[in-house]
Backbone as CSV, one residue per row, in Angstrom:
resi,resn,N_x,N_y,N_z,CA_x,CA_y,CA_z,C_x,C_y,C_z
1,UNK,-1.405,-3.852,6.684,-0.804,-2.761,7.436,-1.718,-1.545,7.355
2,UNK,-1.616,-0.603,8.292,-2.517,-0.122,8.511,-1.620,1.647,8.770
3,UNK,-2.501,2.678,8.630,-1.736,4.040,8.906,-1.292,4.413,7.402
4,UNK,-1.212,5.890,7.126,-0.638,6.547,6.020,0.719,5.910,5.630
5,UNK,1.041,6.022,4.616,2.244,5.620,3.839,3.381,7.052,3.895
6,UNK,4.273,7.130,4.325,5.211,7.527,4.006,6.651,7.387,3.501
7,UNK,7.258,8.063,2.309,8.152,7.687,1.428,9.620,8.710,1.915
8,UNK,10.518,7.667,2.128,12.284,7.831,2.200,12.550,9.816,1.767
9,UNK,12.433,10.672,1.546,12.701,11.818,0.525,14.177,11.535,-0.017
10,UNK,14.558,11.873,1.702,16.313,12.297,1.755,16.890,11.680,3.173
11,UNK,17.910,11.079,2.770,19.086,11.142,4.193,20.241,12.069,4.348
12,UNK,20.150,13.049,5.183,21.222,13.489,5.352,22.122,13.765,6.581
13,UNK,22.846,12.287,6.273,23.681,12.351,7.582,22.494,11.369,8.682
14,UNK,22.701,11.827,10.055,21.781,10.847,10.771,20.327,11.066,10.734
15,UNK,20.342,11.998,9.880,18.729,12.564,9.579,17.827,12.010,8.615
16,UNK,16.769,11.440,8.610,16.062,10.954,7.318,14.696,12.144,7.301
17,UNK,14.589,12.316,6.529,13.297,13.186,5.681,12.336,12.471,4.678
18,UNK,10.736,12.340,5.484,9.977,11.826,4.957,8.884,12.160,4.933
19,UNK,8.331,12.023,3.481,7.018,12.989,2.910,6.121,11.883,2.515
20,UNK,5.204,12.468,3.159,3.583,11.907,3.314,2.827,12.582,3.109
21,UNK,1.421,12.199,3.544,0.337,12.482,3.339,0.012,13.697,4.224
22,UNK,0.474,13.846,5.097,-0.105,15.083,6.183,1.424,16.148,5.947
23,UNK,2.523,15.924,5.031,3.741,16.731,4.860,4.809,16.426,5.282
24,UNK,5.588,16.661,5.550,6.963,16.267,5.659,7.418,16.344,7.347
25,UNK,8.330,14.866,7.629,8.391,14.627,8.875,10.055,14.197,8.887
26,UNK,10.829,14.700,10.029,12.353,14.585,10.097,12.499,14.244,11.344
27,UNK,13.522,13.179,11.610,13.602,12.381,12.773,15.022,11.836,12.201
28,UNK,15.157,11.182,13.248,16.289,10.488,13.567,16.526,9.020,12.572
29,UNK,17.510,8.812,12.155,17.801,7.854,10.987,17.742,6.367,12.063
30,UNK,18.370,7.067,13.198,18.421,5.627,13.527,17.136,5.187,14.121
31,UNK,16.166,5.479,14.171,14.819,5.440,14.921,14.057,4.157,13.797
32,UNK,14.687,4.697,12.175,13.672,3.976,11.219,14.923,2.510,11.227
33,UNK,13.736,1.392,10.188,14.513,0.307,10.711,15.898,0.066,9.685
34,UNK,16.917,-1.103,9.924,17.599,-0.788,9.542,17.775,-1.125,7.719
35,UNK,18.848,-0.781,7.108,18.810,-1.129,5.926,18.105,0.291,5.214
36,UNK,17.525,0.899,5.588,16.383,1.730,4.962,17.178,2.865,4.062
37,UNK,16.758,2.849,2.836,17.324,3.994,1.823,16.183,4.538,1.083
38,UNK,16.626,5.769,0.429,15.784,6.681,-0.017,14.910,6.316,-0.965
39,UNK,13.557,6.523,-1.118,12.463,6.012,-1.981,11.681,4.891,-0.934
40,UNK,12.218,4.356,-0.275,11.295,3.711,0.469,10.365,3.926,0.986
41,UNK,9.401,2.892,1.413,7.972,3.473,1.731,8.027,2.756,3.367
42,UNK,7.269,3.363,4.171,6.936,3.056,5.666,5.809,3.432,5.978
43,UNK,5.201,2.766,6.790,3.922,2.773,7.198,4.423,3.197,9.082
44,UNK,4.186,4.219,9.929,3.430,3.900,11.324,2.969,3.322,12.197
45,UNK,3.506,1.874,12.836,2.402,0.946,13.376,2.747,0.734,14.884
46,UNK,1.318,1.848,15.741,1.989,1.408,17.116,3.326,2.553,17.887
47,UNK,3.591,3.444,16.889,4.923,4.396,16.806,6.155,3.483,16.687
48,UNK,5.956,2.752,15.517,7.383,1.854,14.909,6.765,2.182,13.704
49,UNK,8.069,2.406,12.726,8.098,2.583,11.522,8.423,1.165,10.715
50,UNK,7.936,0.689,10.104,7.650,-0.490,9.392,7.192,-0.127,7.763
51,UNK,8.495,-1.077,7.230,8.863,-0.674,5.638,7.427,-1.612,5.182
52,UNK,6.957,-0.947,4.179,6.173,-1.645,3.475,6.623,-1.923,2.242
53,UNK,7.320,-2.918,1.666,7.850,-3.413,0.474,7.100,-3.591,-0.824
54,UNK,5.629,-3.751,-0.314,4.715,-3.673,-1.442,4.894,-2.357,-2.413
55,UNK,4.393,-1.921,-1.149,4.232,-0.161,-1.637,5.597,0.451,-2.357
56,UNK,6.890,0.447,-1.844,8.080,0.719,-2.352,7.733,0.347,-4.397
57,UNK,7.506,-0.941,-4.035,7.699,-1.837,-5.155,6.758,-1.015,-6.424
58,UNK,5.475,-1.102,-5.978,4.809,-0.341,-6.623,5.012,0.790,-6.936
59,UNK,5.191,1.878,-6.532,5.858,3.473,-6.650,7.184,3.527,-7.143
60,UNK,7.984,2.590,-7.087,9.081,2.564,-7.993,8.764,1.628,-9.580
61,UNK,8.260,1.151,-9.804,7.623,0.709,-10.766,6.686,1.563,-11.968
62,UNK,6.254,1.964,-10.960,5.212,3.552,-11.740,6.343,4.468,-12.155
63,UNK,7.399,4.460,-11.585,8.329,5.646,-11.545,9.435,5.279,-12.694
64,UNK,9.547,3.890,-12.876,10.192,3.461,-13.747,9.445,3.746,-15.119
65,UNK,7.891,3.311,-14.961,7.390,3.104,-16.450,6.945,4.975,-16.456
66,UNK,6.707,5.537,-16.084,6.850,7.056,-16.344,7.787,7.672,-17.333
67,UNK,9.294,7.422,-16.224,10.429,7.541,-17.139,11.031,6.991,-18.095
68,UNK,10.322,5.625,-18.327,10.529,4.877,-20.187,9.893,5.841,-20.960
69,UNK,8.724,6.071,-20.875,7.685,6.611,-21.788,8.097,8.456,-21.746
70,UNK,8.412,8.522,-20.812,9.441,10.382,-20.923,10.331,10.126,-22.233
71,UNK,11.150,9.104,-22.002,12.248,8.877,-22.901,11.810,8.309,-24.317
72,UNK,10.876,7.257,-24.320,9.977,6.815,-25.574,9.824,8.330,-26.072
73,UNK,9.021,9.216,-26.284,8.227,10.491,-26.369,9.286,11.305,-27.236
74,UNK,10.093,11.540,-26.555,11.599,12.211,-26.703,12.105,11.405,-27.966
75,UNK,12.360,10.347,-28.158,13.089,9.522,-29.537,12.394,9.590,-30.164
76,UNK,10.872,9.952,-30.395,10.309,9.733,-31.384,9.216,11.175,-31.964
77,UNK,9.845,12.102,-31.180,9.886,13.116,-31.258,8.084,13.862,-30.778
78,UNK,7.820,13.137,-29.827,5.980,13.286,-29.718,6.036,13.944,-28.492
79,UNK,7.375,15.239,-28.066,7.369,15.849,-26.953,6.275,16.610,-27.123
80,UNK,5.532,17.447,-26.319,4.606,18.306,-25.999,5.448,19.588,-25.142
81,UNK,4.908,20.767,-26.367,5.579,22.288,-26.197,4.871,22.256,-25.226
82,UNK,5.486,22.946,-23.815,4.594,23.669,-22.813,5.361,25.143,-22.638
83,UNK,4.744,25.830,-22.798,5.078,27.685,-22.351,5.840,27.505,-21.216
């Protein structure tokens, strides 16, 4: 697949909000395909929005092992003071 990646932000209502690479783009919910919820990733192809499941998969994965190791850090007391 081909074209920038853009990710789910927010739905609100028939509105979806999605942030990419060139900034944030708002359109119509029903335009993207169906099933589609927030965090998802879409690619551009042709002016059809097409979920890329890889990508989802990956960025929620990173996002998962981020927030173990937030929480690891925290129990074992190896937070880092920031001003």
């Amino acid at each position: 697949m081909s074209g920038p990646v853009y990710a789910v932000d927010r739905i609100e209502g028939r509105l979806a909000v999605l942030e990419g690479p060139d900034g944030r783009l708002e359109g119509e919910l029903a335009r993207l395909p169906d099933g589609i919820r927030e965090g998802d990733c879409l690619r551009s192809v042709d002016g059809v929005w097409c979920p890329d499941p890889e990508e989802t998969a990956r960025r929620r994965s990173r996002s998962a092992r981020r927030t173990a190791a937030l929480f690891s850090r925290r129990k074992t007391g190896r937070e880092k003071n920031t001003p």
